[in-house]
C-alpha positions as CSV (number, residue, x, y, z in Angstrom):
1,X,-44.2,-22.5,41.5
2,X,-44.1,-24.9,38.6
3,X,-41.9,-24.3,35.7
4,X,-42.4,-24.8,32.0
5,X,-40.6,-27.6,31.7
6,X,-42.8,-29.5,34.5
7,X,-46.2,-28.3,33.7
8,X,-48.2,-30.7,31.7
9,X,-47.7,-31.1,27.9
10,X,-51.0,-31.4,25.9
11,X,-50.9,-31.5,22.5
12,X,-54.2,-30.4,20.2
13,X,-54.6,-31.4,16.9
14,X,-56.7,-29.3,14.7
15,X,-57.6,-25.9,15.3
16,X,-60.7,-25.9,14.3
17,X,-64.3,-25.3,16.3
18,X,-63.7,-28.2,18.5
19,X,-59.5,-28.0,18.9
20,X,-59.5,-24.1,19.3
21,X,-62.6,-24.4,22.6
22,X,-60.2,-26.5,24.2
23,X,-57.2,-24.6,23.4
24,X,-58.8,-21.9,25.2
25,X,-60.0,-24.0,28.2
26,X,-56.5,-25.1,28.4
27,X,-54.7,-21.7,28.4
28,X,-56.2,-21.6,31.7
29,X,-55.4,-24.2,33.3
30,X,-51.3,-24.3,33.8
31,X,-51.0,-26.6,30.8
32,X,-47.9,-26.2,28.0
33,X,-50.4,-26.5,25.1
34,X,-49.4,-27.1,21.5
35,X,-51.6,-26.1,18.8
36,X,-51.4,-28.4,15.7
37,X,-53.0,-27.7,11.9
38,X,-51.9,-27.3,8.8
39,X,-53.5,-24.0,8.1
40,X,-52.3,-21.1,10.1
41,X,-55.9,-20.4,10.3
42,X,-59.6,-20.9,12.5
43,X,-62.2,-21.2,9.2
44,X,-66.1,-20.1,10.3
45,X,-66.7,-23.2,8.2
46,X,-70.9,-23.2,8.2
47,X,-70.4,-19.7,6.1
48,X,-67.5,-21.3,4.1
49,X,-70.2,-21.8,1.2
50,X,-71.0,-18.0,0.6
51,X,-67.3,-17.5,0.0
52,X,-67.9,-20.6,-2.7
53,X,-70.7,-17.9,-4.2
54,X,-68.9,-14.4,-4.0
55,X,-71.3,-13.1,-0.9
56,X,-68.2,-13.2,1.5
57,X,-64.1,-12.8,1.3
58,X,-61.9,-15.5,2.5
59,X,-60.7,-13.1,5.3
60,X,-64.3,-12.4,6.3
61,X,-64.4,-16.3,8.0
62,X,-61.0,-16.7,8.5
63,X,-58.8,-15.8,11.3
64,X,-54.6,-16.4,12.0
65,X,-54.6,-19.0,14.8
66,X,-51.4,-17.0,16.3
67,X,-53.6,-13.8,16.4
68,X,-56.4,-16.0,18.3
69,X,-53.8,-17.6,20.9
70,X,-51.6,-14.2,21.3
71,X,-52.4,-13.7,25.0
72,X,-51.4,-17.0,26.2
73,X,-47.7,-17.1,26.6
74,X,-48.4,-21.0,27.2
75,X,-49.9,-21.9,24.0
76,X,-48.1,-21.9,20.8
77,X,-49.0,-23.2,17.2
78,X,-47.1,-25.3,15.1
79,X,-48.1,-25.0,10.8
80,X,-47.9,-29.4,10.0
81,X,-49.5,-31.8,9.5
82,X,-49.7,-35.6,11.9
83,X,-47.7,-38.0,9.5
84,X,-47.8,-40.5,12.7
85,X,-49.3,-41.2,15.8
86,X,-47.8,-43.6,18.4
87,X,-50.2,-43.9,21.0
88,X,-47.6,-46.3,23.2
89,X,-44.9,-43.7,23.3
90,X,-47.1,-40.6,23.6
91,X,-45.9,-39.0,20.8
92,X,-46.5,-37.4,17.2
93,X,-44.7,-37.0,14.2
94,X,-45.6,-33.7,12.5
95,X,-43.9,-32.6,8.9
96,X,-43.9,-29.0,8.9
97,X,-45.0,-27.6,6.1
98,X,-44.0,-23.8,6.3
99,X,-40.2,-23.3,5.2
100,X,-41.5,-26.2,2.5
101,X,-38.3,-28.6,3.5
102,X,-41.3,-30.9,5.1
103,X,-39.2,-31.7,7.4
104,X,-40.5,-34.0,10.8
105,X,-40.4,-33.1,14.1
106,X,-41.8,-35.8,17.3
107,X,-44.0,-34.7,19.9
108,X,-44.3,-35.6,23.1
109,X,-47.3,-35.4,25.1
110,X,-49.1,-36.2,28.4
111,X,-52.5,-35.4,27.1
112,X,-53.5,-35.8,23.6
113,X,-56.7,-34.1,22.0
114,X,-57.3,-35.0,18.6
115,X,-59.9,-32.4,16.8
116,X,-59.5,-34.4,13.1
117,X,-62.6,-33.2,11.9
118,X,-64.0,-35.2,8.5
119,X,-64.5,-34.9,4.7
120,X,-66.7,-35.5,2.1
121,X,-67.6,-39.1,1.1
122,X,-68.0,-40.3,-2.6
123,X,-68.7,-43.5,-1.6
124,X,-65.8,-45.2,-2.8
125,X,-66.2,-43.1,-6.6
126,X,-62.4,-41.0,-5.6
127,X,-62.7,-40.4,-9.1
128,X,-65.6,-38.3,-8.9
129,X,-63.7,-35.8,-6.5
130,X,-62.0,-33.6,-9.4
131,X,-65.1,-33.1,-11.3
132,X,-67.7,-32.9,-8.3
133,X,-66.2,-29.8,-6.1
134,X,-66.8,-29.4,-2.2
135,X,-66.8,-26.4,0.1
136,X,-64.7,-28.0,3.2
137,X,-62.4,-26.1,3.0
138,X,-61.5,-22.4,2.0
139,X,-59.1,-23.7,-1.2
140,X,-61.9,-26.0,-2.2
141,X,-64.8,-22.7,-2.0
142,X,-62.5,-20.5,-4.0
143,X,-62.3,-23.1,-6.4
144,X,-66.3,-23.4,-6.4
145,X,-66.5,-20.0,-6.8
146,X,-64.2,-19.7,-10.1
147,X,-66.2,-23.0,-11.4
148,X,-69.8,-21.7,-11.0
149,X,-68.3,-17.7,-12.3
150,X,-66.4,-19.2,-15.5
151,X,-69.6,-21.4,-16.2
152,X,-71.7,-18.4,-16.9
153,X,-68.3,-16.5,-18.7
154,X,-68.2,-20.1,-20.9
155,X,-71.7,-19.8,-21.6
156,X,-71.2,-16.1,-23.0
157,X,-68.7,-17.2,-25.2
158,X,-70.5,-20.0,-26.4
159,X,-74.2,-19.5,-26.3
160,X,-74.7,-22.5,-28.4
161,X,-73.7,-24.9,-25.5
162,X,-75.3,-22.9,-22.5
163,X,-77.6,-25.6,-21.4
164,X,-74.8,-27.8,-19.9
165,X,-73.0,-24.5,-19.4
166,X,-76.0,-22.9,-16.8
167,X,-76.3,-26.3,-15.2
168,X,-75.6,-26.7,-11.9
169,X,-76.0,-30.0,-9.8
170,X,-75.7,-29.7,-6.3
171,X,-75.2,-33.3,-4.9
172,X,-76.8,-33.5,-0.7
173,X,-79.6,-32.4,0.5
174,X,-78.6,-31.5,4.0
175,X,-78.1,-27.9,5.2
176,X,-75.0,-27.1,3.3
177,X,-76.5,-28.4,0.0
178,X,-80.1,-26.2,0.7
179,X,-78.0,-23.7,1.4
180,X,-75.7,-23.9,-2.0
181,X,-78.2,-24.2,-4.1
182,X,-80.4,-21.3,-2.8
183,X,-77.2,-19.2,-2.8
184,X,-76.3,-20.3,-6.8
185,X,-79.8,-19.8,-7.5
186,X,-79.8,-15.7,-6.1
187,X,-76.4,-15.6,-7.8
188,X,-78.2,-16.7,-11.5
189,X,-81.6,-14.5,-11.5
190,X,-80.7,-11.7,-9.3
191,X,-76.9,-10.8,-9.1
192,X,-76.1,-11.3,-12.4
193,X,-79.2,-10.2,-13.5
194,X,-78.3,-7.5,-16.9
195,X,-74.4,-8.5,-16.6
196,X,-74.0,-10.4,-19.6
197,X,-74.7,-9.8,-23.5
198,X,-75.4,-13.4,-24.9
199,X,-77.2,-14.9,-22.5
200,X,-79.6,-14.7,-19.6
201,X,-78.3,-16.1,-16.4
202,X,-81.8,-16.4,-14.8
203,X,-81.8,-19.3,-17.9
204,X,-79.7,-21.0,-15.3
205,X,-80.6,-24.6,-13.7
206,X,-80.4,-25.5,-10.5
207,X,-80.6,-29.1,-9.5
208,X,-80.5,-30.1,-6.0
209,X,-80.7,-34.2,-5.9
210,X,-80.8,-35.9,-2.8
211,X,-80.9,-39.9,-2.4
212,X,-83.4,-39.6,0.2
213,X,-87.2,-38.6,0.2
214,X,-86.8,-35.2,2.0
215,X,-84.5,-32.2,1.9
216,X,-82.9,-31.5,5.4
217,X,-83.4,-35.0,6.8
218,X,-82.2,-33.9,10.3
219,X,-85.5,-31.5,10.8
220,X,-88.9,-31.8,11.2
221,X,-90.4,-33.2,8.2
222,X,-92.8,-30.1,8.4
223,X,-89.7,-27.9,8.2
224,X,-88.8,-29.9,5.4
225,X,-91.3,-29.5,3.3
226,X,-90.9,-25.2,3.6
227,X,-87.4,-25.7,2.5
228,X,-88.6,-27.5,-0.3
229,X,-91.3,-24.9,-1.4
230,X,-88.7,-22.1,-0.7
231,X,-86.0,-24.0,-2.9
232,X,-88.8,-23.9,-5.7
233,X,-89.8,-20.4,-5.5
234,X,-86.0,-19.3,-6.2
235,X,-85.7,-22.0,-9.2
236,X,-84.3,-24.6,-7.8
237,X,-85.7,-28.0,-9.1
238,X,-85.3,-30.7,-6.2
239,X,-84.9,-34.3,-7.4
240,X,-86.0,-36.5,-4.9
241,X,-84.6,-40.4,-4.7
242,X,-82.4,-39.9,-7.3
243,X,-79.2,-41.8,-6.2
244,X,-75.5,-40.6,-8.3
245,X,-73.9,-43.4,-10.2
246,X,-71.8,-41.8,-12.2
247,X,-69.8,-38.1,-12.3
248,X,-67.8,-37.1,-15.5
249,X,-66.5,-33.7,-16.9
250,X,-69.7,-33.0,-18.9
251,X,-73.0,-34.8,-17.4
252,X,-73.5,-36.9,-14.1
253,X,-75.9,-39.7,-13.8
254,X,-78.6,-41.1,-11.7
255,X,-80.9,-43.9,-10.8
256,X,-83.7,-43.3,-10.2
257,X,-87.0,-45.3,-9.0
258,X,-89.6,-47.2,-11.3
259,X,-87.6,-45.0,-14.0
260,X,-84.7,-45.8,-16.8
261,X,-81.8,-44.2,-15.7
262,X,-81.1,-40.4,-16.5
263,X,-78.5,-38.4,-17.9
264,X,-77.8,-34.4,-17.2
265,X,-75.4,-32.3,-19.3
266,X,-73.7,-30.3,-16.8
267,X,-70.1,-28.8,-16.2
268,X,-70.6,-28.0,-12.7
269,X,-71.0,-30.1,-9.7
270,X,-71.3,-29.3,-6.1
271,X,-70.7,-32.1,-4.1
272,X,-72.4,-31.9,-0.3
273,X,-73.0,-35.6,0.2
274,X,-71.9,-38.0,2.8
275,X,-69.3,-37.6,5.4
276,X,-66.1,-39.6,6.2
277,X,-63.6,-39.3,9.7
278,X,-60.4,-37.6,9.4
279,X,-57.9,-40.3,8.3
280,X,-56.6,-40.0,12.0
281,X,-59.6,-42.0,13.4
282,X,-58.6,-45.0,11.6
283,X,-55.4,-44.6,13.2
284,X,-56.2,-43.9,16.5
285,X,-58.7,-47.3,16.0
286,X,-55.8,-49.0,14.4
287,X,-53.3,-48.3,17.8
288,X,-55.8,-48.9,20.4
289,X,-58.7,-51.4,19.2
290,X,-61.4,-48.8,19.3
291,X,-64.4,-49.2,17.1
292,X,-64.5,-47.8,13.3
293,X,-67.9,-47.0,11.6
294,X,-68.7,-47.3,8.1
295,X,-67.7,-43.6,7.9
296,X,-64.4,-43.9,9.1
297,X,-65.5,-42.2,12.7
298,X,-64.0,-43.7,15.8
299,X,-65.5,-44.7,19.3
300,X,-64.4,-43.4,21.7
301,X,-65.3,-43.6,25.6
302,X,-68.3,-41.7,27.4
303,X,-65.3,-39.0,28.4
304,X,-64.2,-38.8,24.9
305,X,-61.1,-40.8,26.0
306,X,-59.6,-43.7,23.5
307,X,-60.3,-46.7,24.6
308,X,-57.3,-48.2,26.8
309,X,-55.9,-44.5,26.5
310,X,-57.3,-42.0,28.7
311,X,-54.5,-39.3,28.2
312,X,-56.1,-39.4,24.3
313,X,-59.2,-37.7,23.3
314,X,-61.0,-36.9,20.2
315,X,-64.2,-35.2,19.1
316,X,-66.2,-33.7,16.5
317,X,-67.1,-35.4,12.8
318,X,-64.4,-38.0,13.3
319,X,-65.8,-39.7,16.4
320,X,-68.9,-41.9,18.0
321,X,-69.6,-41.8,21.2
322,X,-70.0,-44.7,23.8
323,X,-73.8,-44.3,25.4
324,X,-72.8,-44.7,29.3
325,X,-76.0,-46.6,29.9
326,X,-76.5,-48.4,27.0
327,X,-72.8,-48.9,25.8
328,X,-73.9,-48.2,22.3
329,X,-71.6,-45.8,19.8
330,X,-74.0,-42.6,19.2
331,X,-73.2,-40.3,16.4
332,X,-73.9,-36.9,17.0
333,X,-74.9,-34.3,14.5
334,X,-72.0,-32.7,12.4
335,X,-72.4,-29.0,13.2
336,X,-70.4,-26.6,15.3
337,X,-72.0,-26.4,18.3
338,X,-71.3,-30.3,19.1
339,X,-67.5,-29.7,18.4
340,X,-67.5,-26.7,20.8
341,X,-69.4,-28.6,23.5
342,X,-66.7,-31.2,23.2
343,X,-64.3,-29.0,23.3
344,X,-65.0,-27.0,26.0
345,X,-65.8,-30.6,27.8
346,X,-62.0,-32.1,26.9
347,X,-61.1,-28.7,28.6
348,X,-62.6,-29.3,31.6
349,X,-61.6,-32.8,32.0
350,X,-58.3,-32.1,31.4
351,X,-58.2,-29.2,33.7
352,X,-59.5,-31.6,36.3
353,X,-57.0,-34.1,35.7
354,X,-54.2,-31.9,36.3
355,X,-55.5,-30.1,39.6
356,X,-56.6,-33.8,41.2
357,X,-60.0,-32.4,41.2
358,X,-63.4,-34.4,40.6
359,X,-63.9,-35.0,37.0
360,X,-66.9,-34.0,35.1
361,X,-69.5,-36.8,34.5
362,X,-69.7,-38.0,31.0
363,X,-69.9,-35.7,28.1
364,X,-73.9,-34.7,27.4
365,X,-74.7,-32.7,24.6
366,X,-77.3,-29.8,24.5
367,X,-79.2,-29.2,21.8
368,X,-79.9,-25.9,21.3
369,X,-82.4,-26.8,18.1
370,X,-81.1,-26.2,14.4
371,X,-81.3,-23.6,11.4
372,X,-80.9,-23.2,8.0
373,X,-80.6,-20.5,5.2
374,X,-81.9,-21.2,2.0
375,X,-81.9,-17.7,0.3
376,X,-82.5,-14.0,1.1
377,X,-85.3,-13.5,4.4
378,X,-86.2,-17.6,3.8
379,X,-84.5,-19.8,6.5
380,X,-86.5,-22.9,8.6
381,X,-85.7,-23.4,12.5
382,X,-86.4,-25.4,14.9
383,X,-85.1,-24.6,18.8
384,X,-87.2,-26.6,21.7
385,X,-89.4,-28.0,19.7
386,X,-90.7,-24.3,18.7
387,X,-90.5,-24.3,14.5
388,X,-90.1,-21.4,11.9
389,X,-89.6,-20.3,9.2
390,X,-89.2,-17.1,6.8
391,X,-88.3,-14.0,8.0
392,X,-87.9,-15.1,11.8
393,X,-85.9,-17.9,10.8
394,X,-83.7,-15.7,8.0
395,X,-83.1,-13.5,11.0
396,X,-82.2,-15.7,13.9
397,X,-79.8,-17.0,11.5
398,X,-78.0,-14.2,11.1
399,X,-78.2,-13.0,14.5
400,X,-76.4,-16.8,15.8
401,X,-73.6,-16.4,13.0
402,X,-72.8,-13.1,13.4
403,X,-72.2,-14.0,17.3
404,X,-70.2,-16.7,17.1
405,X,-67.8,-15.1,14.0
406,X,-64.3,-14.4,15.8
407,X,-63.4,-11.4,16.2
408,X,-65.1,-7.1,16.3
409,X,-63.6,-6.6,12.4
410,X,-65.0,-9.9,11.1
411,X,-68.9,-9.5,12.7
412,X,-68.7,-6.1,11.3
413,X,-67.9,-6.9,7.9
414,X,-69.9,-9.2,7.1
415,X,-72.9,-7.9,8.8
416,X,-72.1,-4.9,6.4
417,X,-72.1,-7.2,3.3
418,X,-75.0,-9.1,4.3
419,X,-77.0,-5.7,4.8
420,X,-75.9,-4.6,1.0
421,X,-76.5,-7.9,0.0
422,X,-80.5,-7.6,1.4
423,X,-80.8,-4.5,0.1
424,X,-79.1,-4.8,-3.4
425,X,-78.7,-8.2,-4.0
426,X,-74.8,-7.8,-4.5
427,X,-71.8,-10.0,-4.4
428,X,-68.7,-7.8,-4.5
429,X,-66.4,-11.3,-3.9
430,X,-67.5,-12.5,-8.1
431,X,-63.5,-12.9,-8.6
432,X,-62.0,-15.9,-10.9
433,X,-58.5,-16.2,-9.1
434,X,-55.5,-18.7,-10.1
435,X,-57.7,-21.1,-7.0
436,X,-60.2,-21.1,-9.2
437,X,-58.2,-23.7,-11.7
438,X,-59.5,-24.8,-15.4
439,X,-62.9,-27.3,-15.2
440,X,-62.2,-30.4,-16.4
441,X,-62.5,-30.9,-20.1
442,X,-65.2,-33.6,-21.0
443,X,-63.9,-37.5,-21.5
């Protein structure tokens, strides 16, 4: 029988959709596994928005990673974050964060699986980040959510500045920023509908812009074009081609085609544009030659191993992956469902590794089609080449998210508040908490 001390040591980094599958493929499989991330929790993050507009709790997408991982005696998590990586040595440097001494701790490792994720890019405009908010992460949502609540409490109090006040700009027209602005859109003409004194929320504006020529470049353009129409019918005005140049504390600007360029009081932003690698791609490209895209992702082999390091792998938003017949780096989509496929893959392979069994061939991923929410009973799919939209879609949705939420308690809730929310149009999460911060005051 083989003790603790000889079994193999993998170390995971990141526990989110793609880290935590092969956590759990690895519990299985005799390994010593050590569960990295510097949140003790696994976010749902494709419903990280409706926390960001009061239809959901933090707790209702979140679960503890130590409440996840309690039946494995060989897995254990450790609250950091990677400072260094040294490939050479097969080890880590993590500074633990909890006791708040930051103190560093080095570990070593036969198998390293690096589950990075990514970030939003401002396309070299950092200075854009404080004023143009993103939903990434749960901080960052509950600060949306205060931003978008005290705009409408600002507008109250001043009435005679509610224009830039009720205007909203959500920057990205992929399926987070369709879905943001049809959620901020319900939020103005239906939640808050008879809630305030001074002004009328349905007066709100809701600008979704978009540098490209269609919303939700990644479906059919047929699809497209629904979302568009949907978008409309709950307000939202959809500005094609319009390409950001500039974000301050009180308008953004565009450029925009055959046209001088525009100016929009506003003193909210959503930002859902663009997508850069975990800073620990560039590293891991740094230590072992691999390839580094323009977005910061790393290439890594067929098997999701490093180049000239096979005990590494990495997956998800931070990586590109080496075609096996063409050698070319292929970037897949940024959802969940190619993070878990990964996952589960690394799992497998590792698994392999350590029994001397035949490996798996290289990693293949399965489409299983795409959806997207835009408001209340309005959602476009497509799955095998089969589109919808509406009602069908709406529902499909719901029926896919509420399956893969973690956990009896969580699917329950929030199937509950989705249910009032159909019927009623409520949002009992509308609080302004210390997250929430100030907005910036204008230059």
């Amino acid at each position: 029988m083989t003790s603790a001390q000889d079994s193999p040591r993998v170390v995971v980094v990141g526990g989110g959709f793609g880290g935590l599958e092969a956590v759990k493929a690895l519990a299985r499989g005799g390994a010593q596994v050590t569960l990295v991330d510097r949140h003790n929790y696994f976010l749902f993050q494709p419903l990280n928005y409706q926390v960001a507009t009061g239809g959901l709790a933090p707790g209702d997408i979140a679960v503890p990673l130590r409440h996840i991982v309690r039946r494995w005696d060989n897995v254990e998590v450790l609250l950091g974050e990677v400072s260094e990586l040294d490939l050479a040595a097969r080890q880590i440097v993590v500074r633990r964060t909890a006791a708040g001494s930051g103190e560093s701790i080095s570990l070593d490792y036969d198998s390293l699986v690096v589950a990075g994720g990514s970030d939003y890019s401002y396309f070299g405009h950092e200075e854009w980040r404080q004023q143009a908010l993103e939903v990434k992460s749960l901080d960052s949502a509950l600060e949306v959510r205060g931003r978008i609540l005290r705009a409408f409490e600002a507008a109250e109090e001043r009435p005679q500045e509610q224009e830039r006040w009720l205007t909203f700009v959500v920057v990205g027209a992929g399926p987070t920023g369709v879905e943001m602005a049809g959620q901020i859109a319900e939020l103005a003409r239906q939640t808050l509908k008879g809630e305030f004194r001074r002004v009328d929320p349905a007066k709100a504006r809701v600008l979704l812009v978009e540098m490209g020529d269609r919303v939700l470049a990644g479906f059919p353009e047929d699809l497209s074009q629904r979302a568009e129409r949907s978008l409309q019918r709950l307000g939202v005005s959809v500005l094609l081609r319009h390409r950001m140049v500039d974000v301050r504390a009180d308008a953004v600007d565009f450029d925009v085609p055959d046209r001088d360029r525009e100016t929009i009081a506003t003193a909210t932003v959503v930002w859902a544009a663009g997508v850069a690698g975990s800073p620990l791609a560039r590293a891991l490209a740094e230590q072992s030659g691999a390839g580094l895209d323009r977005s910061g992702r790393v290439t890594v082999e067929p098997d999701l191993s490093l180049s000239g390091h096979p005990e590494v792998l990495a997956l998800g938003d931070m990586v590109t992956v080496r075609d096996p017949a063409t050698g070319e780096a292929r970037t897949f989509p940024g959802l969940a469902p190619v993070a878990m496929q990964q996952g589960r893959y690394v799992g497998r392979l590792l698994r392999a590794r350590m029994a001397d069994r035949p490996l798996p061939p290289p990693f293949r991923y399965r489409d299983k089609g795409s959806l997207a929410t835009i408001g209340r009973a309005k959602a476009v799919g497509s799955v095998k080449g089969i589109e919808f939209s509406g009602f069908p879609a709406w529902a499909a949705w719901l029926t896919i998210h509420i399956f893969y939420l973690i956990g009896f308690e969580n699917r329950a809730v929030v199937l509950l508040r989705w249910a009032y929310a159909y019927f009623t149009a409520g949002r009992g999460n509308r609080l302004i908490t210390g997250a929430a911060g100030d907005p910036p005051a204008p230059d």
